[in-house]
C-alpha positions in Angstrom: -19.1 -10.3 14.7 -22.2 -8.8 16.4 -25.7 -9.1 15.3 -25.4 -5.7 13.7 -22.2 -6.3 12.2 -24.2 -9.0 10.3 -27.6 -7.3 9.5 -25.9 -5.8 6.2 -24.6 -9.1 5.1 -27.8 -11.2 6.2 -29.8 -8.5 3.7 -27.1 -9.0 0.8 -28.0 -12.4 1.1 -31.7 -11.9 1.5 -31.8 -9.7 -1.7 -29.9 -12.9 -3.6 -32.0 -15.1 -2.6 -34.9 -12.8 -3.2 -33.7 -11.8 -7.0 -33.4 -16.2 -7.4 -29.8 -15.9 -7.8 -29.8 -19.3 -5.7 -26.3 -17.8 -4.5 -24.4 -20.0 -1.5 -22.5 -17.1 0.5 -19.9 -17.4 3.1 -18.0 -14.5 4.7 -14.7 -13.5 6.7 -13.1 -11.3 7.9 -9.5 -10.1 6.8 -7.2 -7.9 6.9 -9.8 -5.1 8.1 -11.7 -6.3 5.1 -14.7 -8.5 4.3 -13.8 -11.9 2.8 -16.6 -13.2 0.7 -17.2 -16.6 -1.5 -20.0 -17.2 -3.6 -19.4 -20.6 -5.8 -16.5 -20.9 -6.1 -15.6 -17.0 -6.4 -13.6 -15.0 -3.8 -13.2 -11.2 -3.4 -12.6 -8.5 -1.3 -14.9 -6.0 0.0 -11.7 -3.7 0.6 -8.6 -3.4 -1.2 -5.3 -4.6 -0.5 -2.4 -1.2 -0.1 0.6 -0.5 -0.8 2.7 2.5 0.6 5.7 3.8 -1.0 8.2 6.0 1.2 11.4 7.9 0.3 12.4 11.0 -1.0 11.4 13.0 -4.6 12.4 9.6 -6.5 10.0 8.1 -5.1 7.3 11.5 -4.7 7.9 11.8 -8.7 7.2 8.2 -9.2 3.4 9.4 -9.1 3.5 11.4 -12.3 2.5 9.9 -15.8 4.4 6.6 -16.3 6.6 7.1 -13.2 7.5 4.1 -11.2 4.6 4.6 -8.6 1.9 5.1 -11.4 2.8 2.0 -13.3 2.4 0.0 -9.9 -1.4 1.6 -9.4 -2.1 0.3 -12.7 -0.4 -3.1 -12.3 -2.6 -3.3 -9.2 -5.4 -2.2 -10.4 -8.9 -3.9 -8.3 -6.1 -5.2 -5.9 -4.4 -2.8 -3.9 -4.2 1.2 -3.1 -1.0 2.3 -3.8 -0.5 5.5 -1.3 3.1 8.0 -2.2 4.9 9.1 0.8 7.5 10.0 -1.0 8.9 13.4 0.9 10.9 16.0 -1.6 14.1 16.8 -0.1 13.7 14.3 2.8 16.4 12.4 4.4 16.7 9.0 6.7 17.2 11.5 9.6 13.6 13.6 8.8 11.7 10.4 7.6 13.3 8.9 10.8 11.7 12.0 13.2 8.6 11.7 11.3 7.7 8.6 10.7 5.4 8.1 13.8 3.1 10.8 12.5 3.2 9.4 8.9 1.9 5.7 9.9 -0.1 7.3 12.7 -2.2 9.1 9.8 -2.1 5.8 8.0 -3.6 4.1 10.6 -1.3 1.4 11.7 -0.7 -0.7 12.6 -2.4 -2.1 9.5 -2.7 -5.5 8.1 -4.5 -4.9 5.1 -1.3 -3.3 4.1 0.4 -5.9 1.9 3.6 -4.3 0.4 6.2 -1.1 1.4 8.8 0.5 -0.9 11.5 2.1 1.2 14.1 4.1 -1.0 15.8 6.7 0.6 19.7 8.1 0.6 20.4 10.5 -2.8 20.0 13.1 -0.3 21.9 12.3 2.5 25.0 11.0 0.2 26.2 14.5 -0.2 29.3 16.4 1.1 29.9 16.5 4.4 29.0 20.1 5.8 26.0 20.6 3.4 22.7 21.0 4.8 21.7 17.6 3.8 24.1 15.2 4.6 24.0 12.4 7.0 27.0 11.0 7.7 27.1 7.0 7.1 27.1 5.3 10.1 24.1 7.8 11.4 22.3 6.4 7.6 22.5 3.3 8.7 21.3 3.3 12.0 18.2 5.0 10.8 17.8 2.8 8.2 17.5 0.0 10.3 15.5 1.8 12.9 13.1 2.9 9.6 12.8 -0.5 8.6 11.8 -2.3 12.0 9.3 0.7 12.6 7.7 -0.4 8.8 7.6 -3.9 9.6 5.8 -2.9 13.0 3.3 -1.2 11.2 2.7 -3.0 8.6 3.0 -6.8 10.1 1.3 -8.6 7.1 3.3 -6.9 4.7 6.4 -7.2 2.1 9.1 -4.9 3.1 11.3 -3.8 0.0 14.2 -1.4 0.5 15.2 0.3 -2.6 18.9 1.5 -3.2 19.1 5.2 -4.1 20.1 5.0 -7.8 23.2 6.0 -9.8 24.1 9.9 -9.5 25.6 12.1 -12.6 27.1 14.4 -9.7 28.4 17.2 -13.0 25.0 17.1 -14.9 22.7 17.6 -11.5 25.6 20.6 -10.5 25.0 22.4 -13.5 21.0 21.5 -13.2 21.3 23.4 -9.5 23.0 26.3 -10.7 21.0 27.0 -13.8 17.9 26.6 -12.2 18.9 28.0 -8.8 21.8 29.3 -8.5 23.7 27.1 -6.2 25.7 23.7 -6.3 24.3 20.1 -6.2 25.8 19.5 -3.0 29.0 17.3 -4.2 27.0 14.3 -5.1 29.0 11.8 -6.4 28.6 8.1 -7.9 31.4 6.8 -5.5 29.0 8.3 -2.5 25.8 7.2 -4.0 27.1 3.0 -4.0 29.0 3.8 -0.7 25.4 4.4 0.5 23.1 2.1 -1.9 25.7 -1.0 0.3 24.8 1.0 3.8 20.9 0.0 2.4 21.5 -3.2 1.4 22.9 -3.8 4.8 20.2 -2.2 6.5 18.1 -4.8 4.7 19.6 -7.8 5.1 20.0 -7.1 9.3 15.9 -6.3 9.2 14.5 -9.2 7.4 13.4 -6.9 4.3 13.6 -7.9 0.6 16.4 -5.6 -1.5 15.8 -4.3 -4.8 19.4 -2.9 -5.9 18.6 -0.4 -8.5 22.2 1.0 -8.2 23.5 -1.7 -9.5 21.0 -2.6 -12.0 21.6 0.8 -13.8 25.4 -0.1 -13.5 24.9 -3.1 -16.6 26.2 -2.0 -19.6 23.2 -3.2 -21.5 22.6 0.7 -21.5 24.5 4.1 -20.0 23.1 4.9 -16.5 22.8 8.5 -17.5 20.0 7.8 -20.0 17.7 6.4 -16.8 18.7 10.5 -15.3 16.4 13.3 -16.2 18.7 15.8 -14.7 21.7 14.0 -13.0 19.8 12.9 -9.8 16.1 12.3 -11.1 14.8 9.4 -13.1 13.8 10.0 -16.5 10.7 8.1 -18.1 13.6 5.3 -19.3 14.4 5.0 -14.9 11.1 4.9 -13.8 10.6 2.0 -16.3 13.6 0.4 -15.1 12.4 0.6 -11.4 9.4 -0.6 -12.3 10.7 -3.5 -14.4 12.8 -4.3 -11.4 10.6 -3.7 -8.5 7.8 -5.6 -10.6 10.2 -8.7 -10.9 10.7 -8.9 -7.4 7.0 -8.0 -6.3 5.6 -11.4 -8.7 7.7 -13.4 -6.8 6.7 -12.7 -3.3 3.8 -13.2 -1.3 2.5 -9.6 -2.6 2.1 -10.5 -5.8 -1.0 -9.3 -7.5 -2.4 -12.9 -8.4 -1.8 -13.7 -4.7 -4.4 -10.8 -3.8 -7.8 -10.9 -4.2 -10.1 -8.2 -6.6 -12.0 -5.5 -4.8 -16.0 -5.5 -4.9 -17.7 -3.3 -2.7 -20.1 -4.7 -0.9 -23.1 -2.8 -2.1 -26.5 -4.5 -1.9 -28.1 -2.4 -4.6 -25.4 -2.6 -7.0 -23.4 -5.4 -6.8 -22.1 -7.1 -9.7 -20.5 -9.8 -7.8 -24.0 -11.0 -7.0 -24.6 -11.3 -11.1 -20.9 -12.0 -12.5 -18.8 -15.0 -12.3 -15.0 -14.9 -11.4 -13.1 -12.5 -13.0 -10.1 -13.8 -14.7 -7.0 -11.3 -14.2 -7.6 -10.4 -18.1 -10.8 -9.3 -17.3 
């Protein structure tokens, strides 16, 4: 660190001292964040991230109680949780824009501690329709999506996300009320032939799985419930997901007790100077 990397820090500490806080300070760097201890207490001066791709599952997980929200909330003071979830979108588009999307995200990025990658209710549809992918192509970018997160994101949790449970009648009918068209012949025997093409893609890059298609297959309740409108979660799914991809967040290394709470380091106002450790209930 140069000397005027260090003035702003060397007058934090100044000021302490000065207010006869009798502080001992220490200071890191990390993750293209500042590390710093005071008695015992350890925060960050930036906050962890976390970036969700995929499709409109995972673009609607930002509204009220979606899936997305619940994770800002749950992460609260210790990570940005950023949607790039594309409407629409399939593993072919995410594929040819993917360079562009981390580019703007600045990767590579280390401070970036978690990625949700769900994508595939779009490409699972009827071969000839303007969406679909054909397996094999899936999978191969897939894979290729997965080794280019991992790349850009070298500190961080990779979770793949298998596209959910389709009602391939309910979301017809949804399409041609609302538009007059079909639903592109979704159907659940595509959407599992696809959610296995993920969880293959996963296990051949390293990433962690979260199998929501088979979690909304139990028959604790009907998978239709967790649909808004045959293809879309309704507020019961984006619990679910959340339940789900919750579970499998606590017990990685992304957990949120395993990251530390944002202060920024502001010499005029800084409550970190004046406040002890905040406990998680805080």
């Amino acid at each position: 660190m140069s000397m005027g990397d260090r003035a702003p820090f060397a007058l934090a500490a100044a000021t302490a001292l000065a207010l006869g806080l009798g502080c001992a300070w220490r200071w890191r760097r990390s993750c293209s964040s500042l590390v710093v201890e005071r008695s015992g207490a350890v925060w960050a001066t930036a906050p962890s991230r976390i970036v969700c791709v995929g499709d409109s599952i995972t673009e609607y997980g930002s509204q009220p109680d979606g899936w997305v929200a619940r994770l800002g909330w749950l992460y609260s003071r210790k990570a940005d949780v950023v949607n790039r979830g594309f409407s629409g979108y399939t593993t072919r588009i995410v594929r040819d824009i993917l360079p562009d999307v981390l580019r703007r995200l600045e990767c590579p990025c280390a401070r970036t501690t978690a990625v949700t990658l769900m994508l595939g209710s779009n490409d699972a549809t009827v071969e000839g329709g303007f969406q679909h992918v054909p397996p094999e192509e899936f999978l191969a970018n897939m894979i290729a999506i997965c080794l280019a997160l991992r790349t850009a994101f070298p500190a961080a949790q990779v979770f793949v996300i298998t596209p959910p449970m389709v009602d391939g009648p309910v979301w017809d009918a949804f399409c041609r009320a609302n538009w007059g068209c079909d639903g592109g012949g979704r159907s659940l025997p595509l959407n599992r032939e696809y959610a296995r093409l993920a969880e293959r893609a996963a296990e051949s890059t390293g990433c962690n799985l979260v199998d929501l298609f088979s979690a909304m297959a139990t028959p604790a309740v009907s998978f239709t419930e967790l649909l808004s409108d045959g293809l879309h979660l309704s507020a019961f799914g984006h619990e679910a997901l959340f339940r789900l991809l919750s579970a499998a967040l606590e017990a990685s290394l992304a957990a949120p007790a395993a990251l530390l709470e944002h202060f920024p380091c502001d010499v005029l106002a800084a409550p970190q100077l004046l406040l002890p450790s905040r406990s998680k209930n805080s």
